[in-house]
LUMTOR-105976 format. One record per residue: x, y, z of N, C-alpha, C, O in turn. Coordinates in steps of 0.02 Angstrom, whole numbers, plus 32768, in hexadecimal, padded with zeros to 4 digits. Layout:
<sites>
XYZXYZXYZXYZ...
</sites>
This chain:
<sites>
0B315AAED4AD0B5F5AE5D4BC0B4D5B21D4910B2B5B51D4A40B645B1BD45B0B6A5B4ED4360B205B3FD4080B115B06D3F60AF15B83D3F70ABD5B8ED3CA0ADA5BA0D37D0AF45BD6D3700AD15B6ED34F0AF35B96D30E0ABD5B91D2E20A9E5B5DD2DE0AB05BC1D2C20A925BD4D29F0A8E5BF2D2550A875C2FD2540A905BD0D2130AB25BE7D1E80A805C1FD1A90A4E5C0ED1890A9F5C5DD1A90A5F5C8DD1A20A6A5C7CD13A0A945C8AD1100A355C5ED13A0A235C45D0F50A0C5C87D0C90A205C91D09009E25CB1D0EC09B85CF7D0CB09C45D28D0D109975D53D0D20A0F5D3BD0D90A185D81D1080A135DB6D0B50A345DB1D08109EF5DD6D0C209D05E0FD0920A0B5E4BD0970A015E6ED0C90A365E5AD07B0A615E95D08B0A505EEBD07A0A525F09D0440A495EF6D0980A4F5F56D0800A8F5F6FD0A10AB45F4DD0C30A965FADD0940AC05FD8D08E0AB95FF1D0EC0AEA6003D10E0A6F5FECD1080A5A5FF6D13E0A465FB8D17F0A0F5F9CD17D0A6E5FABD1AA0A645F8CD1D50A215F6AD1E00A165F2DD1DA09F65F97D1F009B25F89D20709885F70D1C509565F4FD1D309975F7AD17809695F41D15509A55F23D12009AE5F3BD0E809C15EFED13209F75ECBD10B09EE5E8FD1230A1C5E67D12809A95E80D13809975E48D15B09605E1ED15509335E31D17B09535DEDD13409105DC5D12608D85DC4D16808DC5DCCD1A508B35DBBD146085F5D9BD17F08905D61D1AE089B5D73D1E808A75D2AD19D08B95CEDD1B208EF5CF5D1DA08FC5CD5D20C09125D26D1BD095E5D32D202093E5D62D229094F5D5BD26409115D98D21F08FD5DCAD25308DF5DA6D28B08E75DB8D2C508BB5D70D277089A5D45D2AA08AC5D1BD2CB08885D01D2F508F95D02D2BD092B5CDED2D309615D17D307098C5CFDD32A09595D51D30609825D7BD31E094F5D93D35E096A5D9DD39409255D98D35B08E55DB1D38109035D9BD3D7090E5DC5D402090B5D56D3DD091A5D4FD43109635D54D43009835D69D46109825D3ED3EF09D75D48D40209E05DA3D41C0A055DB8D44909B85DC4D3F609C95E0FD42309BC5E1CD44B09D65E44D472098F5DFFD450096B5E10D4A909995DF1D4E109945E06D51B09BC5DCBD4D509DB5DA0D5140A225DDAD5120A385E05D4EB0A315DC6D5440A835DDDD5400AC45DB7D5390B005DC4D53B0AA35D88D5300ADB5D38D52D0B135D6FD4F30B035DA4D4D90B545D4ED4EE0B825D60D4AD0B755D43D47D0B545D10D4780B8E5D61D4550B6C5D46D4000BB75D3BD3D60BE85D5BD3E90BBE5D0AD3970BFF5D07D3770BE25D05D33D0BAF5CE5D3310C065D2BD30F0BD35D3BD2D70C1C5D1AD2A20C4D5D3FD29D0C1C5CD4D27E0C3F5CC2D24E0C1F5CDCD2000BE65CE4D1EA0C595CE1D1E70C365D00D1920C975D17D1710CC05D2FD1980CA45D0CD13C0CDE5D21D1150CD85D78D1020CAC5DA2D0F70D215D75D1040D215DD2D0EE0CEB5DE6D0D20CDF5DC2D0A20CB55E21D0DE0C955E3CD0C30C4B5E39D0D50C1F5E63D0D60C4D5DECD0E60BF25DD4D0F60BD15DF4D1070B975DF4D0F20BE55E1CD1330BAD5E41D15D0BA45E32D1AA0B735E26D1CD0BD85E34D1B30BD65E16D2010BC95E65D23C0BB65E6CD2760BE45E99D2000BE25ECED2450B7B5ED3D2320B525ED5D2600B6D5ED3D2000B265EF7D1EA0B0A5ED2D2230AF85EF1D2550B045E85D21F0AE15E67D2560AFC5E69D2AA0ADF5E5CD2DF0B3E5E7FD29A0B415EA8D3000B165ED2D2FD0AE75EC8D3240B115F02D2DB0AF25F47D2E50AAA5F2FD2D90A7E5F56D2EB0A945EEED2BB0A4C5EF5D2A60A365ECAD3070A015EC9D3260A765EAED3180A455E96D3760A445EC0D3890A105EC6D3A90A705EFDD38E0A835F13D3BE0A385F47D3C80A1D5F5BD3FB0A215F54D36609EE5F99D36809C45F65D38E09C95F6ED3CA099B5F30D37C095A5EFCD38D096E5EE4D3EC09515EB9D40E099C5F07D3FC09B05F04D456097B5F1ED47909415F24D46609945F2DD4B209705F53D4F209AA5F76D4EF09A95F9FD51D09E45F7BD4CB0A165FA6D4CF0A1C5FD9D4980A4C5FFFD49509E65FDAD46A09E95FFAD43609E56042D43409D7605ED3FF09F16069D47109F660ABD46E0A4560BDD49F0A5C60EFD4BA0A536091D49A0A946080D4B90ACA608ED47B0AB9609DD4420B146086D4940B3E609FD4710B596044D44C0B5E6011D46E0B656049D4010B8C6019D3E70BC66027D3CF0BD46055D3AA0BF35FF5D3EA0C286008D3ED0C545FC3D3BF0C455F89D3C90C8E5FDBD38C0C9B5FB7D3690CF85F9AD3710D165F9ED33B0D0F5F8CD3920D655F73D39C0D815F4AD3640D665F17D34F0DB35F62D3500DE85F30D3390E0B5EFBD3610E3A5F0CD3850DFD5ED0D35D0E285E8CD38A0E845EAFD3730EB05EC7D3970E845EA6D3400ED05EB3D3460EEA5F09D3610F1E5F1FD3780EC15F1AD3580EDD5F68D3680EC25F84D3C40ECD5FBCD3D80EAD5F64D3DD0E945F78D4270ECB5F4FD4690EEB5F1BD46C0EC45F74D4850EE15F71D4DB0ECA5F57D5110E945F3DD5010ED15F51D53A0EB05F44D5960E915F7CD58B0E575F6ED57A0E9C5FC1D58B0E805FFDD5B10E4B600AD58A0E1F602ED5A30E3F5FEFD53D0E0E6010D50C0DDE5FC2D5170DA45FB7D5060DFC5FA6D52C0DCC5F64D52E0D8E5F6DD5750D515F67D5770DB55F79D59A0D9A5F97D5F40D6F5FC4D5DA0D375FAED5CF0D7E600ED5C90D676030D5B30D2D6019D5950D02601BD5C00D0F6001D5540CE95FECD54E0CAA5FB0D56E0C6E5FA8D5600CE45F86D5A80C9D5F70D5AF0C725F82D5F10C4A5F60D6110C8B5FCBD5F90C755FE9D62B0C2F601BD60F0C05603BD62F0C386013D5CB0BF26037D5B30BBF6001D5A80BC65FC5D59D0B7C6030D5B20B3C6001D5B50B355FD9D5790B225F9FD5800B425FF2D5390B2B5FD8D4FF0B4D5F9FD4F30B5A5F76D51F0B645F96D4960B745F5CD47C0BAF5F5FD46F0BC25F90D44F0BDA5F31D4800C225F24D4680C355EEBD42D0C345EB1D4410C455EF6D3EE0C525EE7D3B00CAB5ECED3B60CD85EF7D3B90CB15E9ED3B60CE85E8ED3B80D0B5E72D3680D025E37D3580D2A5E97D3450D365E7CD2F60D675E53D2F70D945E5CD3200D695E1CD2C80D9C5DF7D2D30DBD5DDAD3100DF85DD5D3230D885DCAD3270DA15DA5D36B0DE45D75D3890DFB5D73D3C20DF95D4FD34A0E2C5D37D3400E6B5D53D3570E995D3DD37A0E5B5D9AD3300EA55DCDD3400EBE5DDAD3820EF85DEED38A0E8F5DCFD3BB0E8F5DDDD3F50ECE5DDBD41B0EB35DF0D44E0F045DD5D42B0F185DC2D45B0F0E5D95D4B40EED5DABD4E40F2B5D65D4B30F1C5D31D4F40F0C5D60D5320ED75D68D5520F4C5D7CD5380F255DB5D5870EE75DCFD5840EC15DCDD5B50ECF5DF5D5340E9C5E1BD53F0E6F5DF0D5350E3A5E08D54A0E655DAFD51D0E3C5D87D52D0E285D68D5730DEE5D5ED5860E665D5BD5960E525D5ED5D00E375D8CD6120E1D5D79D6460E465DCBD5FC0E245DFED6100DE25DFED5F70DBB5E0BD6240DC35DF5D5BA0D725DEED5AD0D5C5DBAD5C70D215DC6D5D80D755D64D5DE0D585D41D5F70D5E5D4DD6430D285D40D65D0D835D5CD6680D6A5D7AD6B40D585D97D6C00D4D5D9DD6FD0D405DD0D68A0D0C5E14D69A0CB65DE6D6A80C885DF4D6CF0CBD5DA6D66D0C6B5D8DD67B0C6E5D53D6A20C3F5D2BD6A60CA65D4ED6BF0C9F5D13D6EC0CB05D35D7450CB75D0FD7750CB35D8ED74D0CB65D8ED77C0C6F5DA4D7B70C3B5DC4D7AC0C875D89D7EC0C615D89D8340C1E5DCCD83B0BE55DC7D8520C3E5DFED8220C0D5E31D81F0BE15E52D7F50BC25E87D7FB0BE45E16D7B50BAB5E23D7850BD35E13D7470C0A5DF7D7450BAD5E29D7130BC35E35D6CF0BE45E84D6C90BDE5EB9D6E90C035E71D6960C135EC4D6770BCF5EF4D6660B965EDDD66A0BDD5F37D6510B895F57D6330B8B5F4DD5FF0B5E5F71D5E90BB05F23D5BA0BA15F22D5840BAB5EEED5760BD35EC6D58E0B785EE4D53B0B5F5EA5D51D0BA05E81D4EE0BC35EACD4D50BAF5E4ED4E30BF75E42D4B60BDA5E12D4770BB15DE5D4770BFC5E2BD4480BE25E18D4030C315E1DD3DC0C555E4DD3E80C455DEDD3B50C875DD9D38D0C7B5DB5D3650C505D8AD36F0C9D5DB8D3260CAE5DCED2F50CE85D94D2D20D245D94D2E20CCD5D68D2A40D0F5D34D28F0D245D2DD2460CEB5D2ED22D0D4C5D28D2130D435CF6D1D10D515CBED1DA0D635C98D1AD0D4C5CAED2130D645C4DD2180D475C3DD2460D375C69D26F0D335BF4D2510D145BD4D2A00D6D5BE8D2CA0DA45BF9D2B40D555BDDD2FE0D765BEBD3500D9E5BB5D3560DD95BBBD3670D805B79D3480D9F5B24D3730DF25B2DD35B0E1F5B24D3840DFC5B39D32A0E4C5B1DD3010E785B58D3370EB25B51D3480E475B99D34E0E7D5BCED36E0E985BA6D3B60ECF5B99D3CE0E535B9AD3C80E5E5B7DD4080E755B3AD40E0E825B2DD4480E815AFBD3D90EBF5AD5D3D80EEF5AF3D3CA0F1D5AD4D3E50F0A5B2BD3A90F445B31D3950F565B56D3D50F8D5B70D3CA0F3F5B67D41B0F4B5B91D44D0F495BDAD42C0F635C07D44E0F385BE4D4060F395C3ED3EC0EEA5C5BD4170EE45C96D4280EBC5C30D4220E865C58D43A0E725C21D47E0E725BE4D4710E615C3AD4C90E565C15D4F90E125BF6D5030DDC5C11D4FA0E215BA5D51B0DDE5B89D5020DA35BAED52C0D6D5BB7D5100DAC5BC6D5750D675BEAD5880D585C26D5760D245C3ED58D0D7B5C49D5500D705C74D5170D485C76D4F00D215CA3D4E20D515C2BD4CD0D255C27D4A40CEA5C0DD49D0CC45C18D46D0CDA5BD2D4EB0CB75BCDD4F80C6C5C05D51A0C345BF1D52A0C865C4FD51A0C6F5C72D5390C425C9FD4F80C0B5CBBD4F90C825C98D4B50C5E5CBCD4720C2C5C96D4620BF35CADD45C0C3A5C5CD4580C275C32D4390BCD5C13D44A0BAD5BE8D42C0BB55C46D4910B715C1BD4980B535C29D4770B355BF9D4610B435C61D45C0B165C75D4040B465C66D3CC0B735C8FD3CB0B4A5C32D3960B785C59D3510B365C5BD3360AFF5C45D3450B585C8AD2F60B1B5C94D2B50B535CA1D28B0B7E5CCCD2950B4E5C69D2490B745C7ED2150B4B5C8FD1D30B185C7AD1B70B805CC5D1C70B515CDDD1840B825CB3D1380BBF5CAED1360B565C9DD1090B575C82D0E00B995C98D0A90BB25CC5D0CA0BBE5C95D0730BE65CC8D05D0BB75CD6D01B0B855CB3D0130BC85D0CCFE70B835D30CFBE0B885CFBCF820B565CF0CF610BC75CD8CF730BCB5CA1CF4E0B9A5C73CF4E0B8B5C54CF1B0B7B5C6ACF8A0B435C36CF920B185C47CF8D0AEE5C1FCF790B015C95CF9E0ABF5CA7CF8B0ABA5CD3CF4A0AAD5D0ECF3F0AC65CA8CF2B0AAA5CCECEC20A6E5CDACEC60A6C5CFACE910A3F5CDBCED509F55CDACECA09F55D2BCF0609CB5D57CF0D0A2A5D24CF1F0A195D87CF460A355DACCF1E0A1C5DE5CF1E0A575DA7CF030A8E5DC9CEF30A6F5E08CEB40A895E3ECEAA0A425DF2CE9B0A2D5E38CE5F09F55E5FCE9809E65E98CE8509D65E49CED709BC5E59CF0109DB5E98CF2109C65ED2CF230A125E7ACF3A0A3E5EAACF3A0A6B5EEECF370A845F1FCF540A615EC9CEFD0A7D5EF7CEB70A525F2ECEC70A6D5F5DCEE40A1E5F31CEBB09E45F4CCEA109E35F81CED409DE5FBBCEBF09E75F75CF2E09DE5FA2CF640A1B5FBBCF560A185FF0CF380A5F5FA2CF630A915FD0CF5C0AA46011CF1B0AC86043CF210A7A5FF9CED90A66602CCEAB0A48606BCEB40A5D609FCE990A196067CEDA09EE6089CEF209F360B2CF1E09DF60EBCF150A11609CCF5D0A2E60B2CF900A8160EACF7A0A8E611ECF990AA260D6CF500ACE6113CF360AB8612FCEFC0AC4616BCF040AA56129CED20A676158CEB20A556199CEE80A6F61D0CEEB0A2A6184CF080A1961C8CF3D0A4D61E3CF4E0A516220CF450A9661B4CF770AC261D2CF950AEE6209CF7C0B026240CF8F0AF661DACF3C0B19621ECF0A0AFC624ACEDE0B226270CEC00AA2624ECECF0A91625CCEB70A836256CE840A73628DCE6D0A7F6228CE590AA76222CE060A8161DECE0D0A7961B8CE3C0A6461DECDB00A4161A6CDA50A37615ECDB60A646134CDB20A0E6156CDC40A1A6101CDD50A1760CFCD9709E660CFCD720A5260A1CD8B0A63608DCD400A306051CD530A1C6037CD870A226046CD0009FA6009CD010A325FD1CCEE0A595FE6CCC30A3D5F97CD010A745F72CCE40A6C5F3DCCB90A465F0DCCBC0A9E5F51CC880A8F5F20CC4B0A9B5ECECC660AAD5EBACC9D0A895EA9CC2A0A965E61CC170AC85E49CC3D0AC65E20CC6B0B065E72CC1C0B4C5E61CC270B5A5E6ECC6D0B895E4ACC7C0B4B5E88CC910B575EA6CCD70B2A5E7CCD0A0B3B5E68CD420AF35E73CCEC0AD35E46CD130AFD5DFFCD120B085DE6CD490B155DDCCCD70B305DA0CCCC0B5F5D94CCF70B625D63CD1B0B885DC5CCF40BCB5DD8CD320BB65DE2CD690BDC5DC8CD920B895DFDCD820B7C5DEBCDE60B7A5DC3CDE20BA55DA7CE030B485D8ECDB40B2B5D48CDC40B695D15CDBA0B645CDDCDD20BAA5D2BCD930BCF5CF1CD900C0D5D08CDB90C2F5CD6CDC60C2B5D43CDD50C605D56CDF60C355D32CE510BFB5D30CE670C875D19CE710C845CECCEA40C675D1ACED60C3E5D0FCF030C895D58CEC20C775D8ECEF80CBC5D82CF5C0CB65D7ACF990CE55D87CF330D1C5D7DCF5D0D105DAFCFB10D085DA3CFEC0D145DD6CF930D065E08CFBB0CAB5E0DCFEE0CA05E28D0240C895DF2CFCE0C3B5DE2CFFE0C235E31CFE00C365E51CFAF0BF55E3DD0120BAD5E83D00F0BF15EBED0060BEF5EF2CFE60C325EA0D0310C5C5EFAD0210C6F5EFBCFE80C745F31CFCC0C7B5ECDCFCE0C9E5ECDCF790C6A5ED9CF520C775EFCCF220C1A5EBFCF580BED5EDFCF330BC85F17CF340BA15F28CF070BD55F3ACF6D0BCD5F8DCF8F0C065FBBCF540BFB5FEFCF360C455F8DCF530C715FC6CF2A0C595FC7CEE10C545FFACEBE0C465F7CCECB0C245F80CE830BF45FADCE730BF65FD5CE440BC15FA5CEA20B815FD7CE8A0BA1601ACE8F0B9F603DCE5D0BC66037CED30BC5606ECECF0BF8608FCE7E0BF560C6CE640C1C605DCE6E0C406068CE440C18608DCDF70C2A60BACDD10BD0605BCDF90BA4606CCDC70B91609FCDCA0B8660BFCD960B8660B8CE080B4060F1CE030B8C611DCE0B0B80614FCDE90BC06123CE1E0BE1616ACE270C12616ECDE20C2C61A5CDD80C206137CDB10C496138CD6B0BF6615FCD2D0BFE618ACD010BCB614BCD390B946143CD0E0B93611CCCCE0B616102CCB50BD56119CCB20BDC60F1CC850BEA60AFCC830C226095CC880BAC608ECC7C0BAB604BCC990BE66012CC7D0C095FECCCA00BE5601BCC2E0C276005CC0B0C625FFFCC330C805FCCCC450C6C602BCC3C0CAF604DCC5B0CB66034CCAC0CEF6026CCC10C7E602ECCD50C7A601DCCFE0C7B5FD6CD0B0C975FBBCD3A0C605FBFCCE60C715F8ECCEB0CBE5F5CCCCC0CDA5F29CCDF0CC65F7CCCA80D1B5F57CC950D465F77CCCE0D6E5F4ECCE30D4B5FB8CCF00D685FBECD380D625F80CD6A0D8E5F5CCD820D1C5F7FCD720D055F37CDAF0D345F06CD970D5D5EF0CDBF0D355EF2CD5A0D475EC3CD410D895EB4CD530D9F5E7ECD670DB15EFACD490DFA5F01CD440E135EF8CD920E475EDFCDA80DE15F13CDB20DF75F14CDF00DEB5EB4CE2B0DF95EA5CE650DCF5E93CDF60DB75E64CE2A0DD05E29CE010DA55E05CDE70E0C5E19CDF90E305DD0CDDB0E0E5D89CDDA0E0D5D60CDAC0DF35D85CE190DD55D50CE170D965D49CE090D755D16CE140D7D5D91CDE80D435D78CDAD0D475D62CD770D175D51CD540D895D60CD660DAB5D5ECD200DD75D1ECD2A0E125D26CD390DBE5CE2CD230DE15CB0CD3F0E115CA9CCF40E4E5C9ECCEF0DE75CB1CCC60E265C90CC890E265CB5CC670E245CA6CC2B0E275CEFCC790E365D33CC440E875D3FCC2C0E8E5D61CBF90EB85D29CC470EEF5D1DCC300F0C5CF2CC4D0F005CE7CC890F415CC7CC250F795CA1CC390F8E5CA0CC830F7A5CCECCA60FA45C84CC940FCD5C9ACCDE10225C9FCCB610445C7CCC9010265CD5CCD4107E5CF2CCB410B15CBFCCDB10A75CA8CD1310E75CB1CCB211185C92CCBE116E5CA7CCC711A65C8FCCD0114A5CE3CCBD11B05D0ECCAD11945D57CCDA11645D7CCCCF11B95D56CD0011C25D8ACD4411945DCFCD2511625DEBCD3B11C45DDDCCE311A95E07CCBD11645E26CCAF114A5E5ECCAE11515DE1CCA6110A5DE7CC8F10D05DF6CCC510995E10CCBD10F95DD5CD1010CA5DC6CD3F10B15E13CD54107A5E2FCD5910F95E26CD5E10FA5E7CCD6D10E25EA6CD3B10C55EDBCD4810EB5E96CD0D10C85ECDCCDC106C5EBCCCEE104A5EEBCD0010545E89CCE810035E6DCD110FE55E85CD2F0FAB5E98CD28101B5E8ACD6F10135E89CDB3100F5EE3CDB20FE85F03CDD5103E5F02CD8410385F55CD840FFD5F71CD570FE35FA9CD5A0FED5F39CD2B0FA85F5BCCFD0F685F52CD480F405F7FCD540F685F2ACD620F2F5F21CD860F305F32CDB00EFB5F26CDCD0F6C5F62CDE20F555F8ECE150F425FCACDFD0F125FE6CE170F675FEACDC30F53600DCD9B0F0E6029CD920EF3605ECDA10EF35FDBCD670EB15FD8CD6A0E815FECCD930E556015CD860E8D5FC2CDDD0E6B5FC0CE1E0E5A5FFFCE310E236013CE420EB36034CE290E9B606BCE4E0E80609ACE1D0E5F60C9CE320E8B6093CDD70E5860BCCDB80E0460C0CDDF0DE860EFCDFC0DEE6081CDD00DB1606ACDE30DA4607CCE2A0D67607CCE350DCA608CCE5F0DBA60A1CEA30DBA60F4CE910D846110CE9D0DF66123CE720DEC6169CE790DB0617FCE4A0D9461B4CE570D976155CE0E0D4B6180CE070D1A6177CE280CF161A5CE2F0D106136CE480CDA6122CE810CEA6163CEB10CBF617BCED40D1F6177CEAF0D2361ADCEEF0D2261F2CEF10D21621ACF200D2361FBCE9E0D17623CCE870CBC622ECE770C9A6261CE770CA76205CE6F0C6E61FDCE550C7261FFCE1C0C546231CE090C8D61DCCDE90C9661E6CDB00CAD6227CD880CAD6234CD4C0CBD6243CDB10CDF6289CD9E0D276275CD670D5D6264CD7F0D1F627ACD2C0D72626BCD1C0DAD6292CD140DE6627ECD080D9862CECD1D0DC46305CD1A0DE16306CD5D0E1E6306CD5B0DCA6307CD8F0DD662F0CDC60E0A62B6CDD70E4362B7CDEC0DDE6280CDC30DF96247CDCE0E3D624DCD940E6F6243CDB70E496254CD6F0E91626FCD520EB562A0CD760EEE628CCD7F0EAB62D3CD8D0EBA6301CDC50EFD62C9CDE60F3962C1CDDD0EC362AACE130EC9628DCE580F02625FCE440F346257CE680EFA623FCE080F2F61EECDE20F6A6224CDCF0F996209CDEC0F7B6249CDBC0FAF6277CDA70FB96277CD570FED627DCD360F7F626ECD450F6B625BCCFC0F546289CCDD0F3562B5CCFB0F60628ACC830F3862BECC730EE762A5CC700ED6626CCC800EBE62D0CC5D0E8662C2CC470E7E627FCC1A0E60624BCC270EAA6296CBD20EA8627ECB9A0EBF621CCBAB0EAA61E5CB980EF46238CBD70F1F61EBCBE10ED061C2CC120ED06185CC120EB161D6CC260E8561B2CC650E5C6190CC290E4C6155CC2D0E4961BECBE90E0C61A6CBC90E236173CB980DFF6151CB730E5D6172CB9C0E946148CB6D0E8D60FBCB7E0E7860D0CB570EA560F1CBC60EAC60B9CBF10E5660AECC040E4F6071CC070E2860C4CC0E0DE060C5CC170DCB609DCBE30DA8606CCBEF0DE060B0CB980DCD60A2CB620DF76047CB570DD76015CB470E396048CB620E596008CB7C0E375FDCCB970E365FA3CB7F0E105FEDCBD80E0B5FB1CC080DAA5FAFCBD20D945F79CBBE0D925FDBCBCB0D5C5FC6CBA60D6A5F85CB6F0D525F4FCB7D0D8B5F8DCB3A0DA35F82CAFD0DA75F3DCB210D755F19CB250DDE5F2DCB3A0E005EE7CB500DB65EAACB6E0DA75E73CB570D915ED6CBAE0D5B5EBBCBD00D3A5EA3CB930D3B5E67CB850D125EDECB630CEB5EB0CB2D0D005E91CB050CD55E72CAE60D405E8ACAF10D4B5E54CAC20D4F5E0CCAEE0D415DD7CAD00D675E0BCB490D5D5DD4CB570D065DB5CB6B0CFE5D7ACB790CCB5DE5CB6B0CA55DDDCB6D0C885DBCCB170C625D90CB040CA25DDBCB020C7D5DBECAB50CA25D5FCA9D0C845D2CCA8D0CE25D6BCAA40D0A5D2BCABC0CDD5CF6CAD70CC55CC9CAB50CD35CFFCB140CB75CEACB490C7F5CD1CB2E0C7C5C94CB330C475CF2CB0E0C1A5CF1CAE60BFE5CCDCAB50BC35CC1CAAD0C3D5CB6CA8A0C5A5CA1CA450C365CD6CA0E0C0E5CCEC9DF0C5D5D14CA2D0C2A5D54C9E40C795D5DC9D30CA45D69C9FD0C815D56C99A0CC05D6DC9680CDB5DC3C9790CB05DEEC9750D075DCEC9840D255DFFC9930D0E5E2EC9500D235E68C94A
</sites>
């Protein structure tokens, strides 16, 4: 029935067309060429749209329009609509779908006068089977996604890409923003290699860019830090008095969105204080905080004496 295929090498960039090994390009080679549907499994972040967009370029449809839907946010009329164009239809989160509009995509390819003009490609963080016992997704539905899957791996499993990675997405915002490309220390390296990477290639897209647009790698890095809990598995207690939880829970959105408005100023901090409703002085205050705290649990961590 179903072809599954589990992409062991998928090489990521920032760019569709090379985020992709020798071994999956050559594994993708007849899946694009056909028009069969494709179901692309992988957890938040994997990369499931990079590899729609990487069949859709390696098509006979590749000068064609790609087109990208929200399962939860689309209609009958935007669904029609689309598969009345020649190109590729990207279906995200397939799950989200609704039963009618599922059944409207399976009688479009099961009817009398052909196929639709566009190719169908969707989008999962979970296998299909549990939807379609639980009646949330219809079984010839899924029998219809389901004749290609390809799941992509989560980045947890591939440690050995991951400074690979690193390295293109460095590079790649370097140019974008113009501004040096950092070399990364010891400590920064230690942390890709041991954070789970919750988030996949998008959570490590925000890291790098975080580097090259803060410049101060220190600093940048105790933000990442602050912002991603579950790199920090035993960096503190788990709180027990309401109190505490909330006071936690307010240092670390805090944190988070510090770490998102200089990524967005580009490390601008005058700016990025601007934007927080902060003074200058108070940004370099709390900057200097989340530094301070990060290396003493790094030296901790370490066994280097405070």
């Amino acid at each position: 029935m179903a072809t599954l295929a589990t992409l062991q090498s998928v090489k990521t960039q920032p760019r569709p067309a090379s985020f992709l090994g020798p071994g999956l390009l050559r594994l993708l080679g007849p899946i694009a060429q056909s028009d069969s549907p494709v179901l692309i499994l992988g957890e938040q972040g994997a990369g499931k749209r990079f590899l729609a967009a990487e069949i859709h370029a390696r098509s006979s449809r590749c000068k064609m329009r790609f087109e990208e839907i929200r399962c939860g946010e689309t209609n009958a009329a935007g669904l029609e609509a689309a598969l009345s164009s020649p190109g590729t239809l990207y279906l995200d989160e397939i799950t989200e779908l609704e039963l009618p509009l599922q059944e409207l995509l399976t009688s479009a390819w099961n009817r009398p006068e052909g196929l639709p003009a566009c190719r169908l490609l969707a989008g999962s963080r979970s296998p299909l089977q549990d939807e379609v016992k639980s009646w949330r997704m219809r079984e010839d539905f899924y029998f219809l996604l389901a004749t290609v899957t390809l799941q992509i791996p989560p980045l947890r499993f591939r440690k050995a890409e991951i400074l690979a990675f690193a390295d293109q997405l460095l590079t790649r915002y370097a140019e974008q923003f113009d501004r040096p490309r950092p070399v990364l220390s010891q400590e920064t390296v230690a942390h890709l290699l041991e954070h789970p990477w919750p988030g996949n290639l998008s959570e490590l897209q925000t890291a790098m860019k975080t580097f090259v647009a803060i410049g101060d790698q220190a600093i940048s890095l105790a933000a990442i830090k602050a912002a991603a809990p579950a790199g920090r598995k035993n960096a503190h207690p788990r709180p027990h008095l309401l109190k505490e939880a909330t006071r936690a829970s307010s240092i670390q959105i805090e944190r988070q969105l510090i770490s998102e408005v200089l990524a967005s100023t580009h490390g601008n901090r005058k700016r990025a204080a601007l934007e927080l409703g902060i003074s200058y002085k108070a940004l370099l205050y709390k900057l200097k905080q989340i530094e301070a705290e990060n290396q003493s649990l790094f030296h901790n961590k370490n066994g280097v004496a405070k």
